[in-house]
C-alpha atoms as one frame of an Amber mdcrd trajectory, in Angstrom:
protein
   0.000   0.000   0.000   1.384   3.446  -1.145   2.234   5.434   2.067   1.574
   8.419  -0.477  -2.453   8.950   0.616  -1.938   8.696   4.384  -2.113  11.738
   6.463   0.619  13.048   8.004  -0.462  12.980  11.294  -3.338  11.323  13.551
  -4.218  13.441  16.797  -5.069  11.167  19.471  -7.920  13.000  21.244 -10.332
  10.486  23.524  -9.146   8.140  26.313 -10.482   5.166  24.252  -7.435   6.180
  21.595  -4.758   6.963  24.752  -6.162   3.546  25.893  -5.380   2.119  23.047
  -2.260   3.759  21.893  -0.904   3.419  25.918  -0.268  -0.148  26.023   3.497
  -1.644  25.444   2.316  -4.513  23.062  -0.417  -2.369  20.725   2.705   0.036
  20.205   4.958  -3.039  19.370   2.295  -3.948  16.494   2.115  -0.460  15.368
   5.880  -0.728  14.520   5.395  -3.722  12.813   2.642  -1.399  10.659   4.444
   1.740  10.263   5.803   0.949   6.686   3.795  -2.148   5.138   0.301  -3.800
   5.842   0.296  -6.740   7.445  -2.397  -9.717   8.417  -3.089 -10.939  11.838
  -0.935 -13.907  11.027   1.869 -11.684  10.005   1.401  -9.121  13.106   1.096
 -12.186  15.237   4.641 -13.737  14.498   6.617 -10.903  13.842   5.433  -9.448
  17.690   5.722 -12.920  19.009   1.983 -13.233  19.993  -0.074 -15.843  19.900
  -2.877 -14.846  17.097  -5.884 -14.242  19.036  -4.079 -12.242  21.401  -2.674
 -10.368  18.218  -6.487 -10.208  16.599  -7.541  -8.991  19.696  -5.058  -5.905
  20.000  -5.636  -4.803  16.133  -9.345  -4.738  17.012  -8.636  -2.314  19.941
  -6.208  -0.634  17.488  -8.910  -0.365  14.936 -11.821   0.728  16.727  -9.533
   3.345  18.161  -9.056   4.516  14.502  -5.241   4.474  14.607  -5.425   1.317
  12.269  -6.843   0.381   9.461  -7.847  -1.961   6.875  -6.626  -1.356   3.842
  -7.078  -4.529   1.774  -8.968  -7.963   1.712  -8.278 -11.185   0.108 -10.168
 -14.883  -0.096  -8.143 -17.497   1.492  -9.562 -21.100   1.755 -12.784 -19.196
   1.777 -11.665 -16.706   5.055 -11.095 -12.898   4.120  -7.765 -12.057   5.431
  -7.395  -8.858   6.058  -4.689  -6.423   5.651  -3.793  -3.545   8.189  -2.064
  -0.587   8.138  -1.039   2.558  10.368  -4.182   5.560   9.731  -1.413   7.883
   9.639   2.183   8.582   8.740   2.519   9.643  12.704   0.822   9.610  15.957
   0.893  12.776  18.225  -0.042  12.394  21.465  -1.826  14.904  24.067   0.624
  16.678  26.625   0.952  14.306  29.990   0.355  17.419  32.087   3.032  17.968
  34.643   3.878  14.154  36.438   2.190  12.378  34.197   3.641   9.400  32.442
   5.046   9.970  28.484   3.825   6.829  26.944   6.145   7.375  24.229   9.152
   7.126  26.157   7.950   4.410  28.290   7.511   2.711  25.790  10.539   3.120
  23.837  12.504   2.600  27.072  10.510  -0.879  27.168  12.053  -1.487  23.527
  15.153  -0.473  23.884  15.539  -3.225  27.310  14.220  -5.916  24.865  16.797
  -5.234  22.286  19.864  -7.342  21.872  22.493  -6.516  24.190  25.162  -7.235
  21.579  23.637  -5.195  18.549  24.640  -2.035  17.211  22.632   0.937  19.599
  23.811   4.401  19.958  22.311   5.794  23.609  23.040   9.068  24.727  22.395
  11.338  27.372  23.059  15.356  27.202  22.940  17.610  29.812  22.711  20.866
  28.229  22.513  24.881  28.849  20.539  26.765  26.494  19.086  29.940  25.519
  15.151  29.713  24.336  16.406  30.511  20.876  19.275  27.537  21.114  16.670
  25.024  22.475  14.076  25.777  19.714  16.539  25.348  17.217  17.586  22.097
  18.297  14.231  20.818  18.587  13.305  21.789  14.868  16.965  20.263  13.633
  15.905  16.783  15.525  12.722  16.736  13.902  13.758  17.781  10.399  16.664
  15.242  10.988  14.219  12.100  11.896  11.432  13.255   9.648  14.449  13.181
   6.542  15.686   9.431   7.707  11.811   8.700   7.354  11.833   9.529   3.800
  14.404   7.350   3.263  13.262   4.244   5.262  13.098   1.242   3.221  10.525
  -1.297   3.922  13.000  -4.024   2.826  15.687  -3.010   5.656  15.460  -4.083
   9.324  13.672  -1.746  11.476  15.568   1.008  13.797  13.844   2.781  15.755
  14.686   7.084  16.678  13.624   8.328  19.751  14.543  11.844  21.140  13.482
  13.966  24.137  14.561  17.280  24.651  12.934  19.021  28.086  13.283  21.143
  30.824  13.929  18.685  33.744  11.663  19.936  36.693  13.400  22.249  38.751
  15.301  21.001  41.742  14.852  22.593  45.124  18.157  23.425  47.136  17.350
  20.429  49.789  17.371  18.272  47.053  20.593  18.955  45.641  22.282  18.675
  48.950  20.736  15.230  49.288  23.116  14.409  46.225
């Protein structure tokens, strides 16, 4: 399926899609749909579920509207289905201050199941920057992931890009002198 008539973006906006969109294993089978449709069969194996525990996530998925399907075929007289991401991207509502950042929880969850002994490039900066400097940066890491998008090839093992850049909450003096 051409990624060419997607949107660019889907705005998750109800609990039902945060629900969905929340969960460590639903994002797992979004990755395996972010550049080719797949069939419950195919989402099943390649996330390492068992297939009615797979059906039963892309349902969830699908009634949330962040999948879809996007073509049908007549096997042995069952329609398989294909699905497919609704959307290039997924942005997801502030957390409001404390609340969990699904996105990095859940990249944090992938990044512990990765191999140990395979090529990963982590990195932690502490920085100091002017509003002008951390703007900047932002827009350069976007630009920068959203140009290694266009290049992805569906053929090539997945690698996933994950970036924060924040304002860590401000620290009060008794909690630096409990350093």
């Amino acid at each position: 399926m051409p990624t060419d008539d997607l949107p660019e973006t889907f705005h998750v906006t109800t609990d039902e899609q945060l629900r969905a969109v929340s969960n460590l294993t639903r994002h797992r089978i979004m990755a395996v749909l972010r550049f080719e449709p797949a069939t419950i069969t195919q989402i099943a194996e390649r996330v390492g579920l068992a297939k009615g525990s797979s059906s039963y996530h892309v349902r969830l998925l699908e009634r949330a509207g962040l999948v879809k399907v996007v073509r049908t075929r007549k096997v042995r007289g069952v329609t398989e289905r294909y699905y497919a991401m609704a959307a290039r991207s997924i942005e997801l509502p502030d957390p409001g201050e404390g609340g969990p950042d699904v996105l990095m929880r859940n990249a944090v969850a992938d990044l512990e199941a990765s191999p140990a002994d395979g090529d990963r490039h982590v990195r932690m900066a502490h920085l100091r920057l002017t509003e002008a400097q951390f703007a900047e940066l932002g827009a350069r890491l976007e630009a920068l992931a959203d140009q290694y998008r266009e290049l992805s090839d569906p053929s090539l093992p997945d690698a996933s890009l994950v970036f924060a850049l924040f304002h860590p909450a401000s620290r009060t003096p008794a909690e630096e002198g409990a350093k």
